[in-house]
C-alpha positions in Angstrom: 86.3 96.0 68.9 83.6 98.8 69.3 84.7 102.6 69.8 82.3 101.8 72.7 85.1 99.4 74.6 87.7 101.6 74.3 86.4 105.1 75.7 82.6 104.2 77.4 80.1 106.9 75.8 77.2 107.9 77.9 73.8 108.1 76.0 73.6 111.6 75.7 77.4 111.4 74.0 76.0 109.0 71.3 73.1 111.9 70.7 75.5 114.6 70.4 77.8 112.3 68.0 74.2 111.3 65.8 73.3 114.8 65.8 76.9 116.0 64.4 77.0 117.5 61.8 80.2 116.2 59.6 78.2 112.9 60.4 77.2 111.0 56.8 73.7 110.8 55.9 72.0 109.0 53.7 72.9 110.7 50.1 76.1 110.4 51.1 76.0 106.2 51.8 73.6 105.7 48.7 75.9 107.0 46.6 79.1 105.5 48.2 77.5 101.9 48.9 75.8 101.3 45.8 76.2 101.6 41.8 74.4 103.0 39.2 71.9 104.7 41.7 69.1 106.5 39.7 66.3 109.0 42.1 63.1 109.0 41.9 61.3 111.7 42.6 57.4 112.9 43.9 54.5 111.0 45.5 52.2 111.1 42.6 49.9 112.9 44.9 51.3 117.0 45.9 54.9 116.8 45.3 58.6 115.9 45.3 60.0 116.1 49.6 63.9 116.3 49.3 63.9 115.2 52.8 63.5 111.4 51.6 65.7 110.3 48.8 64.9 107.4 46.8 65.5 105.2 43.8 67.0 102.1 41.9 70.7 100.9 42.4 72.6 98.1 43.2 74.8 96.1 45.4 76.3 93.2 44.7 75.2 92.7 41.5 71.8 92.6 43.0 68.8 95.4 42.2 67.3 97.1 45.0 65.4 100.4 45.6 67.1 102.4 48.2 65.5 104.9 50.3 66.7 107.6 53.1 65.8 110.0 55.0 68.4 112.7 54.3 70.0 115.8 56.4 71.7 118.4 54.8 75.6 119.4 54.8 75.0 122.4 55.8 72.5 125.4 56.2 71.3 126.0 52.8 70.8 122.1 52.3 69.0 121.2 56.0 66.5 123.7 55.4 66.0 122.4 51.6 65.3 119.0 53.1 63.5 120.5 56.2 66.4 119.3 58.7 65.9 115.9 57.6 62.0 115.7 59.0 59.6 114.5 56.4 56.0 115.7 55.3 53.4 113.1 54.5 54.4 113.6 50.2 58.0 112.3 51.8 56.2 109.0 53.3 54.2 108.9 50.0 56.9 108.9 48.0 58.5 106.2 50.1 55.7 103.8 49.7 55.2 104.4 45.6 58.9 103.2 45.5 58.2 100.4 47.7 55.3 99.3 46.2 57.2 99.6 42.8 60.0 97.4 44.2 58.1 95.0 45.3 56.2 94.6 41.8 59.7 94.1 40.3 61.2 91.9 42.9 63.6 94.3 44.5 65.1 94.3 47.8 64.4 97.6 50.0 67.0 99.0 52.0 66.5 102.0 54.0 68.3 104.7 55.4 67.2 106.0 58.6 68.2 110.0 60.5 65.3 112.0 61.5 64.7 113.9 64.3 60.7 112.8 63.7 58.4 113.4 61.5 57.7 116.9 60.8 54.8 118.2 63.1 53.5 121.2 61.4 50.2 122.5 60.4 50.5 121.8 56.6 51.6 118.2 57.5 49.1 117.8 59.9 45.8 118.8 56.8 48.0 116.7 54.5 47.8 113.5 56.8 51.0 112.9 58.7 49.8 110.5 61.0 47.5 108.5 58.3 50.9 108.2 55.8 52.4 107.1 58.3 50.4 104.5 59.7 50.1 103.4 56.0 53.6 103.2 55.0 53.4 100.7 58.9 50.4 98.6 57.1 52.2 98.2 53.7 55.5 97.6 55.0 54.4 94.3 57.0 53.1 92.8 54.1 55.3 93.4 51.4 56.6 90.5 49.5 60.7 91.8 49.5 63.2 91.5 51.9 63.6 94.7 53.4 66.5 96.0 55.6 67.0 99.1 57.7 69.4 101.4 59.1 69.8 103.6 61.4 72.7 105.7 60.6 72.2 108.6 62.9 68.8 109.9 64.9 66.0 107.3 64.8 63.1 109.7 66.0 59.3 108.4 66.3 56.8 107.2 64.3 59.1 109.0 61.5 62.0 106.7 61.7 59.2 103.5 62.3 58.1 104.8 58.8 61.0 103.5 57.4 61.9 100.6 59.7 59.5 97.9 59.7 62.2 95.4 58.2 63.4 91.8 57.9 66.7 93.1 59.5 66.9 96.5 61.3 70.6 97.8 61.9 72.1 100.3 64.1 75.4 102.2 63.9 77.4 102.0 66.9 76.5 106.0 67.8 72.9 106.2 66.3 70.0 106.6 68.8 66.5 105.2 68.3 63.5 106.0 70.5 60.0 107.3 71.1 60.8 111.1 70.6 64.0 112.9 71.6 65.0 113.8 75.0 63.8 117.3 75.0 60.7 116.2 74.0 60.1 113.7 76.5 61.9 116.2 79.3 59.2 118.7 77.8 56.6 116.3 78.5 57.4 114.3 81.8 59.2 117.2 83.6 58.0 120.5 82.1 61.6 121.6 81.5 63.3 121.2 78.4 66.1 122.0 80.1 66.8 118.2 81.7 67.5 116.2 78.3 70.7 115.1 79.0 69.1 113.5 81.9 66.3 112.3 79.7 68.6 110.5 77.6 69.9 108.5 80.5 67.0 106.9 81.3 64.8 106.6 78.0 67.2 103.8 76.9 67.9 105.1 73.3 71.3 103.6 72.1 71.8 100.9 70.1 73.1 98.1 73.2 69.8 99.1 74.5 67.7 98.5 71.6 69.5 95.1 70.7 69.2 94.2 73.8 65.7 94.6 73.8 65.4 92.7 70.6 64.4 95.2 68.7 67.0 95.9 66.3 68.8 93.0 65.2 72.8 94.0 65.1 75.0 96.9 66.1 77.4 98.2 63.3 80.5 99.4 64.9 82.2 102.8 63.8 85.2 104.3 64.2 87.0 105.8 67.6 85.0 109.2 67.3 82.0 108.8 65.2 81.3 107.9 61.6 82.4 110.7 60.1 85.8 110.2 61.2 86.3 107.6 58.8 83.3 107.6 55.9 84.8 104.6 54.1 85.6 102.5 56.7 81.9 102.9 57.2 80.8 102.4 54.1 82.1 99.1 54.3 81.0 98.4 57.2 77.1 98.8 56.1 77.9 97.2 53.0 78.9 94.1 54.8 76.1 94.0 56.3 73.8 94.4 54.1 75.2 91.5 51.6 75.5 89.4 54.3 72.0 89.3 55.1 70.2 90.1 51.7 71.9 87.4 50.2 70.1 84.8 52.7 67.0 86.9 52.6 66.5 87.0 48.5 67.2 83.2 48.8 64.5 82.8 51.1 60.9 81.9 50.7 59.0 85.0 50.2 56.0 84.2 52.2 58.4 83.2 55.0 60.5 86.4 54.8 57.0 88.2 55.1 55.9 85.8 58.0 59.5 86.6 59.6 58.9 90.5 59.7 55.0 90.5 60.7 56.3 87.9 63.7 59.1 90.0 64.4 57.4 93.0 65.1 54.0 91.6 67.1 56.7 90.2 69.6 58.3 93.3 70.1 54.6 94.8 70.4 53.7 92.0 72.8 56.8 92.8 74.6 55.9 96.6 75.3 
């Protein structure tokens, strides 16, 4: 039974839970979900962004590459990764270790908590929007399974970086949208003020998204968010993900490409 059927959580509750601080990010599930996890680091272009983690493990006896976008613990370690919002050498990186993966046959999973992209000057000369748009491209045509989730905020085109998969997952308490409420309260209402009210009607939680087909299962969590029991969640996602990438790796792998392009021109034909 979800959290979610015992005490109903409004949208702007499930923000406030993805935004919490004691919640687990992606460090944190890499290391506790899979062995022998070695990082990666840089883009082979300007430089290393701690706000995306990324390297070789495995599951299952199984090799993947793993990659997340990754929040700090605390002060010190949210401004180190920039509050878990990437620059365009954090989507570069991303891609390299894609690209790599798929050249050696390994899955991709992803781990997915951003607020957005990050929206400053420097990103902007660097070429936020065209890495991006380029990890979008490259990610629809990769020949590897690849599964996402999204284990907290699920902002933008910054999340979407990360999500164009075979399966896309949602914890219970994660949000996934277009921007975040104050954003789009910013935008639509001039005050920044009105997000809670935002958040009601932006549809951002993860009954919304599946129902919606755009995700493709809900992972509950326990009564009061993630981090109120890390390894129950742990295993959780880990059931998950061996569920399906054990069917996916035994799949054709033109038709698990063909799967994710369809998947994601229906959801764009649907919007």
């Amino acid at each position: 039974m979800y959290s979610s059927e015992i005490v109903k959580k409004s949208p702007w509750d499930k923000l406030n839970i993805a935004r919490d601080k004691n919640r687990p990010n992606a460090r944190f599930y890499i290391e506790n979900i899979f062995n022998d996890f070695l990082e990666l680091h840089g883009d082979r272009y300007y430089k290393d962004d701690s706000a995306i983690i990324g390297g070789i493990a495995s599951i299952n006896n199984i090799n993947v590459t793993v990659i997340g976008i990754n929040k700090g613990k605390d002060t010190l370690e949210n401004i180190k990764n920039n509050f878990g919002m990437p620059h365009p050498e954090g989507y570069r990186k991303a891609l390299r270790l894609m690209k790599q993966a798929e050249k050696f046959n390994r899955p991709i999973i992803c781990f997915v908590d951003t607020p957005g992209a990050f929206c400053g000057i420097e990103a902007e000369e660097r070429g936020q929007g065209e890495a991006i748009a380029q990890n979008l491209f490259v990610m629809s045509k990769l020949k590897t399974p690849i599964i996402s989730i999204i284990i907290g905020e699920g902002g933008s085109g910054g999340a979407l970086a990360l999500a164009v998969a075979n399966k896309v997952y949602m914890l219970e308490n994660s949000i996934y949208s277009i921007l975040s409420p104050e954003g789009f309260a910013s935008i639509l209402w001039k005050d920044a003020t009105r997000a809670k009210e935002a958040s009601e009607v932006m549809k951002i939680t993860a009954e919304d998204l599946k129902s919606f087909n755009i995700i493709d299962s809900i992972i509950e969590e326990p009564i009061g968010g993630a981090h109120e029991d890390p390894k129950f969640m742990c295993d959780k996602i880990k059931e998950n993900i061996i569920n399906d990438l054990e069917k996916l790796i035994n799949s054709d792998l033109n038709e698990v490409v063909d799967m994710r392009y369809d998947k994601f021109r229906k959801i764009g034909n649907f919007y």
